[in-house]
Structure formats: structure tokens, C-alpha cells
C-alpha positions in Angstrom: 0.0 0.0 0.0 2.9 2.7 0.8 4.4 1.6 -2.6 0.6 2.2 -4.1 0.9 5.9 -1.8 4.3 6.6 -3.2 3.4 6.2 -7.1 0.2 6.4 -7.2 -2.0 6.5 -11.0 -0.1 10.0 -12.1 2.5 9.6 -14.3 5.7 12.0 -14.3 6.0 11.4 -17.7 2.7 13.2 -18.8 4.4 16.3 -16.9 7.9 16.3 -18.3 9.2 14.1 -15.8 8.2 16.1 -12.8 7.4 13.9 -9.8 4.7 15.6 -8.7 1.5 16.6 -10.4 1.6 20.1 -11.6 -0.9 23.0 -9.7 -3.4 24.4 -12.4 -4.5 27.6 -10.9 -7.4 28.9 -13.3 -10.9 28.8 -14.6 -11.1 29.4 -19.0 -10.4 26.6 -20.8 -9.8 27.5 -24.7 -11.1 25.4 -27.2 -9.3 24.8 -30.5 -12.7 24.9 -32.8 -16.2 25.4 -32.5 -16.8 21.8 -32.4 -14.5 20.7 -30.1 -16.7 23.7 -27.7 -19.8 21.7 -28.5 -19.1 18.5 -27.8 -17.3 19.2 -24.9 -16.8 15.3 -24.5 -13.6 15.5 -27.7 -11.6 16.9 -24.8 -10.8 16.4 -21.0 -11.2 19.9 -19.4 -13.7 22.3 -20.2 -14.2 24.2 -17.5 -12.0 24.4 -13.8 -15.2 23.7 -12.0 -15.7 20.5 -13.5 -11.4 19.7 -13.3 -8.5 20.1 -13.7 -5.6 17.7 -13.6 -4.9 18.6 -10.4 -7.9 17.8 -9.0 -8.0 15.1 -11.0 -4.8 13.4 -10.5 -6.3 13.4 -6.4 -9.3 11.7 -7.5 -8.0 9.0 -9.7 -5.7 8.4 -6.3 -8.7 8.3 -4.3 -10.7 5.9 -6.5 -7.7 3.6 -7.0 -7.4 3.6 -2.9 -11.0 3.1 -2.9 -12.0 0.8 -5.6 -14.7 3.5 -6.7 -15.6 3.9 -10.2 -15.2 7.6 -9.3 -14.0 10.2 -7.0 -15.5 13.5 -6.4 -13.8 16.6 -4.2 -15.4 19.0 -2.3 -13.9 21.5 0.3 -14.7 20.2 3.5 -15.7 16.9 5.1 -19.2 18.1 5.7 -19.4 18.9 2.1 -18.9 15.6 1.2 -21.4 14.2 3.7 -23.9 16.5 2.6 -23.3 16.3 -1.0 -24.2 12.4 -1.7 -27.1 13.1 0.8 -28.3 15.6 -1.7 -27.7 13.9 -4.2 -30.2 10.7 -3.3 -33.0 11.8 -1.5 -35.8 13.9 -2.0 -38.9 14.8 -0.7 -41.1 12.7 0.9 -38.4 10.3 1.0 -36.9 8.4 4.5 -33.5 8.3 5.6 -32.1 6.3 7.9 -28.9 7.0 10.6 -26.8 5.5 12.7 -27.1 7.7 16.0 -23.5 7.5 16.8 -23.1 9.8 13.5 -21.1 13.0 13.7 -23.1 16.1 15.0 -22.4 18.0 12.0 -24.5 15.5 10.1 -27.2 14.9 12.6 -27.6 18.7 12.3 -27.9 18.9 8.5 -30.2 16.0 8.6 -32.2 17.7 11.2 -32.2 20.7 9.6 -31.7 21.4 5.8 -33.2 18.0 5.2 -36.8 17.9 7.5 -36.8 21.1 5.7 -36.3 19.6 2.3 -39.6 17.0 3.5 -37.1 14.6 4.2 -38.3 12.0 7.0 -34.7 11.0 9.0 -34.6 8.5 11.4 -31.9 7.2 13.9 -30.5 3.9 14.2 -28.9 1.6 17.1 -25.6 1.2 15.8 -25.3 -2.4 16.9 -28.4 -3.1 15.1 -26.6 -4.9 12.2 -29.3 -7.0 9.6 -31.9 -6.0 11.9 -32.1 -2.8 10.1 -34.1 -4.5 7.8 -37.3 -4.1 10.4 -36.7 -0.4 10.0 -36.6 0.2 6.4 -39.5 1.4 4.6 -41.0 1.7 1.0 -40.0 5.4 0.9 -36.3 4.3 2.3 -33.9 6.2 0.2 -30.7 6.0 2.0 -28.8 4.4 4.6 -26.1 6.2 6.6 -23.2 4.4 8.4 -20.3 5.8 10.1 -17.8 3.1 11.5 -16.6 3.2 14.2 -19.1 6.0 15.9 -18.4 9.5 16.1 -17.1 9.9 20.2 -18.2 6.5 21.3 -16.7 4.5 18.7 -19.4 1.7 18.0 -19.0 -0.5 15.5 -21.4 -1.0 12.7 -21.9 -4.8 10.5 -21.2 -2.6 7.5 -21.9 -5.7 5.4 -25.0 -6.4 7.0 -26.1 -3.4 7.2 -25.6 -2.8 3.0 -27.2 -5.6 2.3 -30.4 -5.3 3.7 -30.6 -1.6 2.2 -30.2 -2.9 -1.3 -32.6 -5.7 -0.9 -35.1 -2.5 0.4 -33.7 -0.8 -2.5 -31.9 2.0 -0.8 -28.3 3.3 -1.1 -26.2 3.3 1.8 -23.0 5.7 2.2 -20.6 5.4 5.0 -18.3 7.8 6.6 -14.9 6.5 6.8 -12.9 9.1 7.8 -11.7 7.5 10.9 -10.4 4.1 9.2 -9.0 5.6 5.7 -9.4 3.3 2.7 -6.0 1.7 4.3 -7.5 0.4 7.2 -11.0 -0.4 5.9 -12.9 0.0 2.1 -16.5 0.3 2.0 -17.3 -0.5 -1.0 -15.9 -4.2 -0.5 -18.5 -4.7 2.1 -21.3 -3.9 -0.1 -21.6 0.0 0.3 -22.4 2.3 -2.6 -20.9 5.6 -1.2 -17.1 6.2 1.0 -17.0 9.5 2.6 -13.7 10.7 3.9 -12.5 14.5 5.2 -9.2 14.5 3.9 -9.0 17.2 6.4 -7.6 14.4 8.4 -5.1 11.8 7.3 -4.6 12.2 3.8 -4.0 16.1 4.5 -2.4 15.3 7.6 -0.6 18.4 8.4 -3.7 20.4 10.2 -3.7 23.4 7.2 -6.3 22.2 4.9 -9.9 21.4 4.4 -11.5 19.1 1.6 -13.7 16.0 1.5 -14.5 13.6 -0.9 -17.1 11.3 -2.3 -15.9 7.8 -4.1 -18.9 6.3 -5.5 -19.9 2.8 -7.2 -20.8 2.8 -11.2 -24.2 2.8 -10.4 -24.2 5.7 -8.1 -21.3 7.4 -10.0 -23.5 9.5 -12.9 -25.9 10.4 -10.1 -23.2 11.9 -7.4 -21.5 13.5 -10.6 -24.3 15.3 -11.9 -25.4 16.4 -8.0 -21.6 18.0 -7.6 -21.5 19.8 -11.3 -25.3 21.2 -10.0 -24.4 22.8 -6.8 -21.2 24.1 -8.5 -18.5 22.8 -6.1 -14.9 21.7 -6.5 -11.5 21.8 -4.5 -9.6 24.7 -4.8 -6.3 23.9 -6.7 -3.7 24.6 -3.7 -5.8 22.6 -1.3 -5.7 19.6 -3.5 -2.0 19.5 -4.1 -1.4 19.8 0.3 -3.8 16.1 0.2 -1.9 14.4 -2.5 1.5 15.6 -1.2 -0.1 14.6 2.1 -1.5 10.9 0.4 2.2 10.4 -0.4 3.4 9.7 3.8 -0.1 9.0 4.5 0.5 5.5 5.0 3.2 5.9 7.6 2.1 8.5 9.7 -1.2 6.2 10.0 0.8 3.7 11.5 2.8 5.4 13.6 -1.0 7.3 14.4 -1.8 3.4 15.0 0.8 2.0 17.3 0.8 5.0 19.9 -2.6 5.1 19.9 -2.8 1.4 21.4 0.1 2.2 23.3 -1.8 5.3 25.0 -5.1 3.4 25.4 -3.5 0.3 27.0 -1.7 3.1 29.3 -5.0 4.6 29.9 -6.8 1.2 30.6 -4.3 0.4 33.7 -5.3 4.0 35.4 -7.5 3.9 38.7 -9.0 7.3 37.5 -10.1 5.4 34.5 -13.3 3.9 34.3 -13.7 2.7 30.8 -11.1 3.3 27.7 -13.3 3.3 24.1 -10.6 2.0 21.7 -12.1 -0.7 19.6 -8.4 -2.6 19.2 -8.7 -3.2 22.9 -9.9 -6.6 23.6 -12.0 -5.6 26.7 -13.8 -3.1 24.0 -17.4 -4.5 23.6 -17.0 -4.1 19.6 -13.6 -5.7 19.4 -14.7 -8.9 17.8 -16.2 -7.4 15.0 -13.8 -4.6 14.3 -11.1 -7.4 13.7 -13.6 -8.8 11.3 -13.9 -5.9 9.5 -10.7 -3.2 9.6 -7.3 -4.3 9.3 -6.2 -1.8 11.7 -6.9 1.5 13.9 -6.2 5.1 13.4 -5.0 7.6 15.9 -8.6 8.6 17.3 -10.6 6.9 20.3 -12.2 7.9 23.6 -11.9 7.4 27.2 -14.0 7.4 30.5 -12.9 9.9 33.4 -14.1 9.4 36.3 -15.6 12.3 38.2 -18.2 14.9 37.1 -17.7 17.9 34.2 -15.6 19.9 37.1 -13.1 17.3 37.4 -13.0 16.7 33.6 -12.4 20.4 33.3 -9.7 20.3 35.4 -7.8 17.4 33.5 -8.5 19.0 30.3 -7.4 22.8 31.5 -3.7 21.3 32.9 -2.6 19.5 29.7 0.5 20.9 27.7 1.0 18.7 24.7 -2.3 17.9 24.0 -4.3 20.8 22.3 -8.2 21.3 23.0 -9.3 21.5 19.8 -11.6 19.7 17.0 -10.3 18.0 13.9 -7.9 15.4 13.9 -5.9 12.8 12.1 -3.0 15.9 11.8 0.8 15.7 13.4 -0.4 17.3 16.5 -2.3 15.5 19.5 -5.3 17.0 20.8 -8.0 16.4 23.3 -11.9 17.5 23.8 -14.9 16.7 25.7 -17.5 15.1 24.2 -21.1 16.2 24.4 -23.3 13.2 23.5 -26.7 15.7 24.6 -27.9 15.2 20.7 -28.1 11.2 21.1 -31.4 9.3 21.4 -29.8 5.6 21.2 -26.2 6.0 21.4 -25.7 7.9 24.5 -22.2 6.5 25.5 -20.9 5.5 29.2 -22.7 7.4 32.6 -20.2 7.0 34.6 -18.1 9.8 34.2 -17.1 12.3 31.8 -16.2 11.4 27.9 -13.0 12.7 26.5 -11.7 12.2 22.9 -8.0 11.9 22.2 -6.3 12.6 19.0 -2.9 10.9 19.3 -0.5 12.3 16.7 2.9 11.7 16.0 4.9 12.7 19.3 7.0 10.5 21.4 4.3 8.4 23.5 6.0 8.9 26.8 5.7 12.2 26.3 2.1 11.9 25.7 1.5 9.8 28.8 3.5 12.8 31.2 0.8 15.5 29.5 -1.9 12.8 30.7 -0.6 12.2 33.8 -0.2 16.1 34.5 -4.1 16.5 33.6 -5.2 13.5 36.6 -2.5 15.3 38.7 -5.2 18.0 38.0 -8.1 16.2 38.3 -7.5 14.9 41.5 -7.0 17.9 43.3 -9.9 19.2 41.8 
């Protein structure tokens, strides 16, 4: 895979040589002849927002990582969730969730589309073929995200997908947290991978983007959506993923490793009362995680115990960690999590939920930060 990272589907030759794909800054694109301007199909490019080679040296990158009959890039990770969801639902249609799904989507879903006339309703993500109960005529969509948002659940994917296509809906997964490296949707049956390359494929904390990899069915559709609502990735944003694509594969394994390493450190603590990490054998989802990923990222949750005072106080005394959202960059970083918005998925009670981001310090390092917070938290 780091070999398949390295190389990739661009060729240096196309670009005199040059290892890396060029940056197209720009919007015209001339035509030689009037006929080449009307059927716009006799040449590749014919207008930035529909591509450039830039963009679509990324997205023939993406779709090889993915298996996807095609890639599209948008210029956040919410775009991309909100895009596809777009793209196959309508009014009077029903959509179904899993509850452990980031807030930003739940939000959309309960806003832009109830407002749309869209029915959305949320799912127990350990309800795996028993989804099937829940689907309806009017079932349009299926919505995964593996392993959930905070509280790291883990979904059947498989099982899931294939009771939404015998119902005759499309299902569309969030993958962010796994990558294509570490699990690929579409192999399990589902029509749609979402990612924010915000995270691991940029890598570096300084861009935004998402993308959509799609099926051949569901290709023309999620095309057509994207060249509607008239968004793209800007050029300079797409050349930080694919430089970022390039190491991708190493830093998530180094993300991996001191991850574990942290988590196992966490499980042995007395302030502890329950460390979400679904490579952790005591995890309730462990079983089927092995089944399904062939690894972990740098992202999981743990249990403090104590109320939002004491929590507070661990959070307030760390160093190396910084409290901030996003993740998957070079930098660890710690937040509370609010599950308030859950109706299923409402995560341990018995203390307060953090989320880690481990990134690519020196683990004992990490651990000291950690230790300074419960140095914290106990005097609290």
C-alpha cells in the first residue's frame, strides 16, 4: 500500500518528468474549434469547475485507494457528507442514521433535510441485519459511520448494506476514521465512502477538503449532483492532500501504534473507568472490528471518572495535548465530548467522555501530559 501511496496513478512522464503533479490555478479553458466547444466530451477539461488535472490526478488516487468507479472533491468533510445526501433523497423520501453519526450531520439532517420534506430517522448502531425491520417503501438512504463519532461503536457494514439494497436503498458510509488503508467500504457492499481528507490524507492540520468515491451505479448520479451545486476543490488545497496521500501511509501507523500504546496506558489507570478503543480486547466491539478493519487510526475515547468539574480540570492542565476539533493531523489533541444530541447512542454514565487525537509525538511524552491532567483532576 505505501508503494501504491508513493506512485500512485499520475504519471511523471505526462508532466515532463516532474514527480509531482503540476498546480493548475485557473478557470477558461480554450477550445481549439467550435466543435470541439460543443461536444465538450472531444476533450478532457472544459471548465475548472468540473477539473482540472490537479484535482483530477487526487481523484483518480482516491478511487484507486477506494475501488470506486469515481471520486469526487469537495472542500470540507461536511461537504462531502452533505453532498451524496443531496444527491439521493428527496422529498417525501426516509432516511435512515446511525445515532453514533457525527453532529455536523445529525444537524444537517435535522435541519436542511426535514426542511427539504425529508423523513430522518436514527438507528442503534449495533443493530446490524436487523435494520431490515426499519426500512420502509420510501427508504432512500442508509447512513453508516464506522466506528461511531465519540463513542466509537462498530457497525456490521456488510449487514447493514445488504439489507438496504434488498429494500432498494443506497447506503453511504463515513470512513474518515479508518481511511481506505484500514477499511474499504465499498468491498463490504456499500455504494458511497466518505472521507474529510482534512484528516489523514492532509495530515498536516492546514487544509480542508472531502471527498465522495462512488460505485458505477451511483457514479452518474453523485456527478451530476456535484457539477449542479457548482463545487470543487480549490487547486492549492488539493495539491497539500496528494503531497499529504504520499506519507499517508506511515504516519497512520505510527498514528496506530501510539494510539494502542496510550489506550493500554490509559486502561491500567485507577482514574479510569472505561477506555473506548475498539483494538482493545475488553472493548465491547472488538470482535467485529477485527472482522472488518485491518487496523486503527490515531482517534478513540476514554471514561474519566468524576463529574464535568473534574474533567475540566484534566483538560485545562494539559500541555501537549491541544483542546481542539479535527484530527488525524501531526499534533495530539484532546476535547470533551457532548453526546446531549443522542437518542440511542448515549455513550458511558459514569463519568465524563473525552476524545484523544494521538498524533505523532513520542508516546511517553504523551503519557506525562496525561498524567499532568489526573494530577489536576485529583486535586480538583
Amino acid at each position: 500500500m505505501n508503494t501504491r501511496l508513493a506512485h500512485g496513478p499520475y504519471d511523471p512522464r505526462s508532466q515532463h518528468g516532474f514527480v509531482n503533479p503540476p498546480v493548475f490555478h485557473g478557470s477558461t479553458v480554450l477550445f481549439p474549434d467550435v466543435a470541439t466547444l460543443r461536444d465538450r466530451a472531444r476533450q478532457p477539461f472544459s471548465y475548472a469547475l468540473s477539473g482540472t488535472p490537479t484535482t483530477k490526478a487526487l481523484e483518480d488516487a482516491l478511487s484507486e485507494l477506494e475501488g470506486a468507479a469515481g471520486t469526487i472533491l469537495l472542500p470540507s468533510g461536511l461537504a462531502a457528507v452533505t453532498v451524496p445526501l443531496l444527491a439521493f433523497l428527496s422529498a417525501g423520501d426516509h432516511c435512515l442514521v446511525v445515532d453514533s453519526v457525527y453532529f455536523p450531520t445529525r444537524r444537517f439532517c435535522d435541519g436542511t433535510l426535514t426542511r427539504m420534506g425529508v423523513t430522518v430517522e436514527y438507528f442503534d448502531p449495533h443493530v446490524g441485519a436487523g435494520i431490515a425491520e426499519l426500512m420502509r417503501p420510501e427508504t432512500k438512504v442508509v447512513f453508516v459511520e464506522a466506528p461511531g463519532s465519540h463513542t466509537f461503536e462498530i457497525v456490521d457494514v456488510a449487514a447493514v448494506a445488504e439489507a438496504a439494497r434488498k429494500g432498494g436503498a443506497v447506503t453511504m458510509m463515513d470512513n474518515t476514521w479508518a481511511t481506505p488503508l484500514l477499511f474499504r467500504p465499498l468491498d463490504h457492499g456499500v455504494d458511497l465512502s466518505i472521507h474529510a481528507l482534512t484528516k489523514y490524507p492532509g495530515g498536516h492540520s492546514d487544509v480542508m477538503m472531502g471527498s465522495v468515491s462512488a460505485t458505477r451505479e451511483t457514479w452518474p448520479q453523485l456527478r451530476a449532483t456535484q457539477l449542479q451545486l457548482g463545487v470543487n476543490a480549490a487547486p492549492d488545497d488539493t495539491y497539500l492532500v496528494l503531497r499529504g496521500l504520499k506519507t499517508m501511509g506511515v504516519r497512520l501507523e505510527r498514528h496506530g501504534r501510539s494510539a494502542l500504546a496510550v489506550a493500554e496506558w490509559l486502561a491500567a489507570r485507577d482514574e479510569v473507568a472505561a477506555v473506548l478503543h475498539p483494538a482493545l480486547p475488553a472493548f465491547p466491539g472488538h470482535e467485529m472490528w477485527r472482522r472488518q478493519f485491518s487496523g486503527a487510526s490515531g482517534l478513540f475515547g476514554f471514561v474519566l471518572k468524576g463529574d464535568a468539574s473534574t474533567g475540566e480540570a484534566f483538560l485545562n492542565a494539559l500541555k501537549l495535548f491541544g483542546l481542539g476539533f479535527s484530527w488525524g493531523g501531526h499534533e495530539s489533541l484532546a476535547v470533551p465530548s457532548d453526546l446531549s444530541d443522542r437518542t440511542i447512542a448515549r455513550g458511558p454514565a459514569n463519568g465524563t467522555l473525552i476524545r484523544l487525537q494521538i498524533g505523532l509525538e513520542d508516546v511517553d511524552d504523551l503519557c506525562t501530559d496525561l498524567e499532568r491532567g489526573f494530577a489536576a483532576a485529583r486535586a480538583a
